[in-house]
N, C-alpha and C positions, 0 to 999 in steps of 0.2 A: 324130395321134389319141392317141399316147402322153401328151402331155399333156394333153388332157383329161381321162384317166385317171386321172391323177396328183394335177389338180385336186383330182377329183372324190375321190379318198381322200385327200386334203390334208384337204378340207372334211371328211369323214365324221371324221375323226381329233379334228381341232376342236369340232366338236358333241358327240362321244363326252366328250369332258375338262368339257364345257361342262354336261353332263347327270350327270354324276358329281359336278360340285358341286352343281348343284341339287341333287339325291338324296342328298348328306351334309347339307347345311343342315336340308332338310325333316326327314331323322332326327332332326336335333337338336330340332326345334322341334317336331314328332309326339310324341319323347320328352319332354319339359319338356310335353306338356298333359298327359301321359298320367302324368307326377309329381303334377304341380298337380292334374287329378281324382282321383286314389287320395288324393292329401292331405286334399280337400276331402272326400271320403266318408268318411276315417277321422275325419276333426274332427266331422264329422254323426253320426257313430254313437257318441262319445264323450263330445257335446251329449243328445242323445238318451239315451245310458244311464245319465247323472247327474240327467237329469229324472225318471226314469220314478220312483225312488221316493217322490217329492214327487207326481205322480201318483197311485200307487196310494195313500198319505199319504191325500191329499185325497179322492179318493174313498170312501175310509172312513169321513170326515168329511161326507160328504156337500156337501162344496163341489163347484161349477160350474165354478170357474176356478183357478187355482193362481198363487200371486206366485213368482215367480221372479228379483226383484230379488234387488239386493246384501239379504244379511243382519246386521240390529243383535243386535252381543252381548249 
């Protein structure tokens, strides 16, 4: 009966190391989206706040739509 015991915390030992990697990997990879999102929202807000005066711009003017291409010297 001792050994099955012993198995049985052999294998428990095993899974425990087994789920510690899972659970470091996923950090890693939870963290790296959770870069990539804050990235991607600070690039949007930084899109966004360079347009808005070509926006209000235009508005003024009475235009509808706003170009937003490259600009000729």
């Amino acid at each position: 009966m001792a050994g099955a015991y012993q198995a049985i915390a052999d294998h428990e030992r095993l899974c425990s190391e087994r789920y510690r990697g899972i659970n470091e990997k996923l950090g890693w990879i939870l963290g790296g989206l959770a870069t990539l999102f804050f990235g991607l929202l600070g690039w949007m807000a930084v899109q966004l706040w360079t347009l808005e005066p070509l926006r209000i711009a235009a508005a003024h003017q009475g235009a509808t739509t706003v170009n937003v291409g490259p600009q000729k010297p």
